[in-house]
Each structure stands twice: as C-alpha cells, then as structure tokens.
N, CA and C atoms as a LAMMPS dump frame, in Angstrom:
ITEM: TIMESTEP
0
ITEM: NUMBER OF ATOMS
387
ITEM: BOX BOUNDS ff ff ff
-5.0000000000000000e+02 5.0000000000000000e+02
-5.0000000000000000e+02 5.0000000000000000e+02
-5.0000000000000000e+02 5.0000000000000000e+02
ITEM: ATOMS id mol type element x y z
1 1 1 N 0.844 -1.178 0
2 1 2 C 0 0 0
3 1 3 C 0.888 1.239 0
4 2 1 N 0.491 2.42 -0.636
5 2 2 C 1.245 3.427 -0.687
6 2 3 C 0.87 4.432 0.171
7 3 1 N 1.47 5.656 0.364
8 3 2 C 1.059 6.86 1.014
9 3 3 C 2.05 7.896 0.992
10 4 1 N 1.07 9.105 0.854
11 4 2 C 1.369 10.231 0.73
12 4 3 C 2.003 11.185 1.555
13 5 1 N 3.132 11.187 2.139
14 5 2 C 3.358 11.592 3.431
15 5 3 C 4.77 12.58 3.6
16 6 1 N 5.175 13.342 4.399
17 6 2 C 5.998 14.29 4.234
18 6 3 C 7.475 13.603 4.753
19 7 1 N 8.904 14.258 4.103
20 7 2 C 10.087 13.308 4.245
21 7 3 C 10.937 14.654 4.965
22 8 1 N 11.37 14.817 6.373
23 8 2 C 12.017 15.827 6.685
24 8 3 C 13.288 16.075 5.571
25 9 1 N 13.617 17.303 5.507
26 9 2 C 15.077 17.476 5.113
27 9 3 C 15.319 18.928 5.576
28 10 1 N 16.591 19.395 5.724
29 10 2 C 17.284 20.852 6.648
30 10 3 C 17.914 20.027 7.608
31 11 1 N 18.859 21.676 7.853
32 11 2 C 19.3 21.056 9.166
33 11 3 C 18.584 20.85 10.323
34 12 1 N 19.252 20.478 11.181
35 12 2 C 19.161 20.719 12.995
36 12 3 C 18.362 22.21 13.047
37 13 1 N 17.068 21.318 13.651
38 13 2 C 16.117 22.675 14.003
39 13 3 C 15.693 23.576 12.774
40 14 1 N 15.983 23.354 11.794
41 14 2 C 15.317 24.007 11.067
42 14 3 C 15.038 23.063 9.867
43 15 1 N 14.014 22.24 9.629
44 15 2 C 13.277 21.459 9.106
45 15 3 C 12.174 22.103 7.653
46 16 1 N 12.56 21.565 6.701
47 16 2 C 11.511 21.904 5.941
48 16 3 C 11.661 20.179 5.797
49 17 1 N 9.907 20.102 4.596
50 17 2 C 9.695 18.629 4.229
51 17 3 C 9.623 18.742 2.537
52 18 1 N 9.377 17.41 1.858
53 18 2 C 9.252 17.205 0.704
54 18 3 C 8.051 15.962 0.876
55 19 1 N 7.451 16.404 0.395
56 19 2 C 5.944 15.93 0.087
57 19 3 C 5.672 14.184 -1.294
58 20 1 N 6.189 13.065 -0.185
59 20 2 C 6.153 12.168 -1.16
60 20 3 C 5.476 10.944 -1.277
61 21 1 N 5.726 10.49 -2.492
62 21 2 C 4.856 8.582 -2.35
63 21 3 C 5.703 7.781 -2.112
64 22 1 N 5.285 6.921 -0.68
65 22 2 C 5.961 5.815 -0.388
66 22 3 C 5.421 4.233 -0.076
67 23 1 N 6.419 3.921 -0.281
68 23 2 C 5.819 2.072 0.326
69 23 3 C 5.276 2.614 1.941
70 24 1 N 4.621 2.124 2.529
71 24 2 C 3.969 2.23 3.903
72 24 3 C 4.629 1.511 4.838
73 25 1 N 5.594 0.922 4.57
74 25 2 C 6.525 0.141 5.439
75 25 3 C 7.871 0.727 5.515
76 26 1 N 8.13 1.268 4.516
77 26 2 C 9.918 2.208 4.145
78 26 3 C 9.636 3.404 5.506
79 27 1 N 11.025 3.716 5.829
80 27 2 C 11.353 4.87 6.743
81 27 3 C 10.82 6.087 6.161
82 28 1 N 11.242 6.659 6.745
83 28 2 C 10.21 8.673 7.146
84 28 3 C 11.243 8.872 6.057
85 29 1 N 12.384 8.619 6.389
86 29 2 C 13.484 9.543 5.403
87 29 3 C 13.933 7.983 4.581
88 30 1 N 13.063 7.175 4.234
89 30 2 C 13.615 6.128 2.952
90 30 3 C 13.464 6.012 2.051
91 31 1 N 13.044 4.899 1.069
92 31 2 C 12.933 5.042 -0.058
93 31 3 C 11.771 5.237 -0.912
94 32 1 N 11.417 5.867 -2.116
95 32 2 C 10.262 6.759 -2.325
96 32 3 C 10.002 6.843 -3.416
97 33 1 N 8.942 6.793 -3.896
98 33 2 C 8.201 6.193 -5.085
99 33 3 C 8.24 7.227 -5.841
100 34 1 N 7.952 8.677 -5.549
101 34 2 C 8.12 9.651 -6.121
102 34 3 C 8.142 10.95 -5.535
103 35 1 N 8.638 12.363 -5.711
104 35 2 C 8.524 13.415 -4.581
105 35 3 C 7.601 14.097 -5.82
106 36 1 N 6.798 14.338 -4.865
107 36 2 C 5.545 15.786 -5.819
108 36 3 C 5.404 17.086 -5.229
109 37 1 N 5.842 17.222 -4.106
110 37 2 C 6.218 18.555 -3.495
111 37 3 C 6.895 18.713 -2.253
112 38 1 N 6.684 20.121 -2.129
113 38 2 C 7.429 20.444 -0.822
114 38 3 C 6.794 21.278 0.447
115 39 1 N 6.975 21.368 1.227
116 39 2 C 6.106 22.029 2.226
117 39 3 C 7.753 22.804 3.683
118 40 1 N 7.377 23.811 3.627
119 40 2 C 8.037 24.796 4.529
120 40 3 C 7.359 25.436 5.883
121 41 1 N 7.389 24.864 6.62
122 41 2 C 6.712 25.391 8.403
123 41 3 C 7.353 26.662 8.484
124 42 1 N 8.211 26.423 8.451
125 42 2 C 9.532 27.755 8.818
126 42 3 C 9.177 29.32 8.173
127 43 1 N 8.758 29.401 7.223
128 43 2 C 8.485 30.624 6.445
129 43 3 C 6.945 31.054 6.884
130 44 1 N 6.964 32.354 6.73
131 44 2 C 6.105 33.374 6.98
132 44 3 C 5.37 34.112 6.214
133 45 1 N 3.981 33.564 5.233
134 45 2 C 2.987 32.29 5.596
135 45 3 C 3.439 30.92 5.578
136 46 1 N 3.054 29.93 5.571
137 46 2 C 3.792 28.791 5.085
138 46 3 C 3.79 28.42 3.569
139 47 1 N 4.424 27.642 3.26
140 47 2 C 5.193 27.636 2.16
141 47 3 C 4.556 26.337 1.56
142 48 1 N 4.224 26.072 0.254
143 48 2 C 3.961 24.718 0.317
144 48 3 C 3.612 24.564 -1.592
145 49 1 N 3.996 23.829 -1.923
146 49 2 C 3.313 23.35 -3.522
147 49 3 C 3.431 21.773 -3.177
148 50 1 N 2.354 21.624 -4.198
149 50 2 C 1.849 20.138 -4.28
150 50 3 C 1.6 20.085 -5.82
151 51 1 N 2.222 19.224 -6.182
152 51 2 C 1.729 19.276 -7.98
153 51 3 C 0.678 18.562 -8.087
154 52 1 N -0.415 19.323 -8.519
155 52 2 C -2.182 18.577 -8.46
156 52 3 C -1.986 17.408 -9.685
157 53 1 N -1.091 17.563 -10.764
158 53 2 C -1.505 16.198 -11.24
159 53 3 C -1.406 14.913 -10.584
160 54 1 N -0.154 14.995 -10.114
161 54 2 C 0.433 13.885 -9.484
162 54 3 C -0.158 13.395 -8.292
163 55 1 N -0.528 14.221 -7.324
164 55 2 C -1.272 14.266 -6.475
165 55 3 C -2.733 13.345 -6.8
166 56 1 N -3.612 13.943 -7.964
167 56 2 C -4.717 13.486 -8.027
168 56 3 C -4.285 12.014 -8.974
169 57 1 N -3.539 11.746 -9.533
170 57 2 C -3.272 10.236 -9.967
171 57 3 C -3.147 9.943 -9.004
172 58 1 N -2.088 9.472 -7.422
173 58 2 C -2.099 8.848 -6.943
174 58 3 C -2.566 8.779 -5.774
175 59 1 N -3.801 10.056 -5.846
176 59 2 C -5.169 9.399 -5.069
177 59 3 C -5.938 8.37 -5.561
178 60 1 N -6.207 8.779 -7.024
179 60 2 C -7.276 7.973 -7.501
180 60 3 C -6.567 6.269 -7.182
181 61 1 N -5.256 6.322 -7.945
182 61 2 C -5.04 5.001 -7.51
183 61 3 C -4.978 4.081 -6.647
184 62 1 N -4.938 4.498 -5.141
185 62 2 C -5.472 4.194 -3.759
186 62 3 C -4.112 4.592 -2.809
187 63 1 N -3.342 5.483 -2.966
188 63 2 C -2.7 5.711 -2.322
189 63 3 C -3.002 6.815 -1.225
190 64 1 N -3.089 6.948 0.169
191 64 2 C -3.363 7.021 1.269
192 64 3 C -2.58 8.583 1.812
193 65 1 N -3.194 9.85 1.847
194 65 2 C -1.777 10.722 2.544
195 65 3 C -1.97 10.965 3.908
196 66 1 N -0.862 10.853 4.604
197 66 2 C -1.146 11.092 6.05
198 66 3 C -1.869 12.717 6.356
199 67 1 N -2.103 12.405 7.857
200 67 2 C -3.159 13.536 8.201
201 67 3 C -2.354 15.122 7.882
202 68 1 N -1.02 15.353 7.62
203 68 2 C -0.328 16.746 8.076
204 68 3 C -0.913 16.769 5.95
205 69 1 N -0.83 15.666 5.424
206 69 2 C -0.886 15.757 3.83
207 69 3 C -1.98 16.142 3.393
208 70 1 N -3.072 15.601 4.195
209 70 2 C -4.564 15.585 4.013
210 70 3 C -4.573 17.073 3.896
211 71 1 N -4.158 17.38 5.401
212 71 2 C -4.177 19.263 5.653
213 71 3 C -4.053 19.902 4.578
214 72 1 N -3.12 19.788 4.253
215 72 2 C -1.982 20.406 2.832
216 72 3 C -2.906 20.626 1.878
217 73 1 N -3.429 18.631 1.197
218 73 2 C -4.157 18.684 0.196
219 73 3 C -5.843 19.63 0.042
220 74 1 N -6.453 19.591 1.183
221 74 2 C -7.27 20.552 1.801
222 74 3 C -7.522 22.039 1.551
223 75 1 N -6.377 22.504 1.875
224 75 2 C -6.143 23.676 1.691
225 75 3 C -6.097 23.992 0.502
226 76 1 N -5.308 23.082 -0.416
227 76 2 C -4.95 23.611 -1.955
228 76 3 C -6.333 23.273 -2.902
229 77 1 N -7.197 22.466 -2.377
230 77 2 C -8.038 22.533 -2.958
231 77 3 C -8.328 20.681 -3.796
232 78 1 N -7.289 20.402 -3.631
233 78 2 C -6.893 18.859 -4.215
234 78 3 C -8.727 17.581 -3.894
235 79 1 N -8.398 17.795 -2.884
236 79 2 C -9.456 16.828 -2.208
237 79 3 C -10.845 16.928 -2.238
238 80 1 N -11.096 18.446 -2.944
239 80 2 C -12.293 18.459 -3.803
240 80 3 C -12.302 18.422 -4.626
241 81 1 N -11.352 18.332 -5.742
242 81 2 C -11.205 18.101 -7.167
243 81 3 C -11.157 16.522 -7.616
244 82 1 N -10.901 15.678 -6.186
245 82 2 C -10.142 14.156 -6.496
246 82 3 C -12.045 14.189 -6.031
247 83 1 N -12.799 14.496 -5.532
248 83 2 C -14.414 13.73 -5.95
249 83 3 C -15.261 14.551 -6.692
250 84 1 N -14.707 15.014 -7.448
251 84 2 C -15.23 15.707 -8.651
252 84 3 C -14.603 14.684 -10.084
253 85 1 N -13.573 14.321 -9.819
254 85 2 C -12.855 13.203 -10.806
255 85 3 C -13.324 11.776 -10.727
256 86 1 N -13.719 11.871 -9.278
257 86 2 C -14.67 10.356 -9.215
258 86 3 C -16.173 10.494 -9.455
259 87 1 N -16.401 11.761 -9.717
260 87 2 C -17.836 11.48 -10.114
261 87 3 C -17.686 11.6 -11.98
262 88 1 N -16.585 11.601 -12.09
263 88 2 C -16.824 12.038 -13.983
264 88 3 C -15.988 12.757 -14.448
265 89 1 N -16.27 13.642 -13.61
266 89 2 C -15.402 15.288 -14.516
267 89 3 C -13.753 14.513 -15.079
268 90 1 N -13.645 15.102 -15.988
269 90 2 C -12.575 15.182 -16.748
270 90 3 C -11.181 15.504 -16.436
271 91 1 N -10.318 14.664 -16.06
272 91 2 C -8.823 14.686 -15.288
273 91 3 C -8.115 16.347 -15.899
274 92 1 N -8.396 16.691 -17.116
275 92 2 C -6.937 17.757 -17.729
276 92 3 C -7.647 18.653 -17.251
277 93 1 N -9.175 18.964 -17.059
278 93 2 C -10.061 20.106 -16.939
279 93 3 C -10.153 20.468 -15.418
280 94 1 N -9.299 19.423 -14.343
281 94 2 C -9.359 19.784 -13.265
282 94 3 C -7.937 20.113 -13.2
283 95 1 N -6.841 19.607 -13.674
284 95 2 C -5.871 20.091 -13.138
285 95 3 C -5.328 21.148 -13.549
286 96 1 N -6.526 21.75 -14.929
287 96 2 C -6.25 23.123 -15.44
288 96 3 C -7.053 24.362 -14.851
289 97 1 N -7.794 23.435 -14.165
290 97 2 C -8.663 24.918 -12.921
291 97 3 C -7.795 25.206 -12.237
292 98 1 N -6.943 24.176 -11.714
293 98 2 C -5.979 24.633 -10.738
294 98 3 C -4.872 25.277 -11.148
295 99 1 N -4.318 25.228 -12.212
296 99 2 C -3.352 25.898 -12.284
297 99 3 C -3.86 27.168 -13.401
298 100 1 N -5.237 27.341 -13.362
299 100 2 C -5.712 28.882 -13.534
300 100 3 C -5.85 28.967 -15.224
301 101 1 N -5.38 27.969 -16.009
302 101 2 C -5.613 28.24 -17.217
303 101 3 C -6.947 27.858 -18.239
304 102 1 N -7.578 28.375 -19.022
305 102 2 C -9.008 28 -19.581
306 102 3 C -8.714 26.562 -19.987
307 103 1 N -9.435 25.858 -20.181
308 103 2 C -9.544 24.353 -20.878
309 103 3 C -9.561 24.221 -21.887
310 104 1 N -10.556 25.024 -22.136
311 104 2 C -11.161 24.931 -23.711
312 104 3 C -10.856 26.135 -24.576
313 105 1 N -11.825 26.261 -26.095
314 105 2 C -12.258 27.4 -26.301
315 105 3 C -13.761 27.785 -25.903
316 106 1 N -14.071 26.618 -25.356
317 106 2 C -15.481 26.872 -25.169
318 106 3 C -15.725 28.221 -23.324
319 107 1 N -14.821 27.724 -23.35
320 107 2 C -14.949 27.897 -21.65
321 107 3 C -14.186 29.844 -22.022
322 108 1 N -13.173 29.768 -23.04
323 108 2 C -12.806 31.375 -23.268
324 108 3 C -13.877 32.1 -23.985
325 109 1 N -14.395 31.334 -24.807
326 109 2 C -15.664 31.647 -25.004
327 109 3 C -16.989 32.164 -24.426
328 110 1 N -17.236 31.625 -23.51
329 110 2 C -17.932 31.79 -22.458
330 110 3 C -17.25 33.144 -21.649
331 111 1 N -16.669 33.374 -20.99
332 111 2 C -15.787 34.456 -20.593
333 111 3 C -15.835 35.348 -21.33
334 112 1 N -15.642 35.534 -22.955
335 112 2 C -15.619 36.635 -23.807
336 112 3 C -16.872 36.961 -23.862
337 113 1 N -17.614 35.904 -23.561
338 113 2 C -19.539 36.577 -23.476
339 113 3 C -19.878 37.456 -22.259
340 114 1 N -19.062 37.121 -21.346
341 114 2 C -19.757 37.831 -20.298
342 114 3 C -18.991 39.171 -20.249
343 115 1 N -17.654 39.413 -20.462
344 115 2 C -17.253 40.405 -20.908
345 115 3 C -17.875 41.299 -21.673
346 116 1 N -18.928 40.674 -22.744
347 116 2 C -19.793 41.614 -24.023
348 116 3 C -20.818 42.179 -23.185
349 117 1 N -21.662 41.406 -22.196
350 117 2 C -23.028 41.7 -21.533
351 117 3 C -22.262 42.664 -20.84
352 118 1 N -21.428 42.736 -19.977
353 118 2 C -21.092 43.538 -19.357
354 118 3 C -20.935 44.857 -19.735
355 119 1 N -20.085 44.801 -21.038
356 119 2 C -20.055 46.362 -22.008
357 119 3 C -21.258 46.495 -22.302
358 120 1 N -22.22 45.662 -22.621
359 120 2 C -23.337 46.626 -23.173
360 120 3 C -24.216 47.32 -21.685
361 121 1 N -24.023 46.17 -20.708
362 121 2 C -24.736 46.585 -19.065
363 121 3 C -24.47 48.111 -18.956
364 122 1 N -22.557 48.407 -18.584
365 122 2 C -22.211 49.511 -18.994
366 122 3 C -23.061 50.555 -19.801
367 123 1 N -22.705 50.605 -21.141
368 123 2 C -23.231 51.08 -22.174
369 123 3 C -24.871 51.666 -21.88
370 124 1 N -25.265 50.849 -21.546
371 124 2 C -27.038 50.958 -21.367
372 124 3 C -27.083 52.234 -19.974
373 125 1 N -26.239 51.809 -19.168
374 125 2 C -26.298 52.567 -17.702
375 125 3 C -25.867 54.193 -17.928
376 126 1 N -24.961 54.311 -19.012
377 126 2 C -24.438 55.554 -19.566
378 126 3 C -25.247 56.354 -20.565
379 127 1 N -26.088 55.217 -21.633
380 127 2 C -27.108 56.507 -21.912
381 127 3 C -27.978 57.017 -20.925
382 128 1 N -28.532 55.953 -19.85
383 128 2 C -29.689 56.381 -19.242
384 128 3 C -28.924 57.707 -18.654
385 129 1 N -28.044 57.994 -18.443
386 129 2 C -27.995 59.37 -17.335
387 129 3 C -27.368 60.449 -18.226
C-alpha cells in the first residue's frame, strides 16, 4: 500500500519537508516512489506546492496521505477536485482549474460573453444618465 506523506530534510532545528509517495513500510526519510512537493513550516505564511496532477493520480489510484498531507491537500483545494474526478469530470479540466488556465475554447468563449453583456450593461447605464 502506498502513502502520501511528508520526508524531513534541513538542518538541525530548522526542518523543511518534501511531500512524497511511499511504500507504507519504508522509513520517514527512505525510499520513495516519487517526490511531488514540498512544504516549509519555517516561512512566513507557510510555504507549500503540491503538484495537483500527481497528487490526483495517486489518489485515484489508492494511495493514502497522512493527516499533516490531508491538511496540505485541503487547503490547496486537491481533495475536492479528487471527488469531482470520481464522479466524472474530466482529469486535464481539473488540473487546469488549478493551475488557472481555460480548458477549452469553449470555456474562453464563455468568458468573452460575459465580458460583451457587461459592455453593453455599462453602455445601457451611460445613456440612461
């Protein structure tokens, strides 16, 4: 079984982690299936990327992240996108919400419409006065 779980690295007392997949039996700091991010306590907010693809593949596949990961994934938004992927939705179209870019043309499309209503909303509000 796998899991998602954080691998210290820094020195003495000053600890950041790297955010990885492991066998569930390997050490905190052993061997590791893959690193997908990193996470920083130390910095002021905290510090943290998680790469949502990777992330949401090896949820879906049954891999397990511990509770400090869960947090993480939580926050970034991951863990509502991974049951939005199990109900259907489309893997590239979620991991392109997250990283902010349109999907489609349909979807810039959509956007350039509401941009138009808006100029004419405008427009309409400026003759009246």
């Amino acid at each position: 079984m796998l899991r998602i779980r954080l691998s210290r690295t820094g020195k003495k007392k000053q600890a950041s982690y790297r955010v990885v997949v492991a066998n569930i039996e390997a050490k905190r700091d052993g061997r590791v299936v893959e690193r997908i991010g990193y996470y920083n306590p130390r910095s002021e907010p905290l510090e943290y990327r998680i790469q949502e693809d990777r992330a949401l593949y090896w949820l879906s596949v049954g891999a397990q992240p511990s509770d400090a990961v869960l947090r993480l994934l939580e926050k970034q938004g991951t863990i509502d996108r991974l049951a939005r992927l199990r109900q259907g939705e489309d893997f590239e179209t979620l991991v392109a919400e997250f990283e902010g870019t349109p999907t489609s043309k349909s979807e810039s499309a959509v956007e350039a419409e509401a941009v138009a209503e808006m100029a004419a909303v405008l427009a309409a509000i400026d003759e009246e006065e």
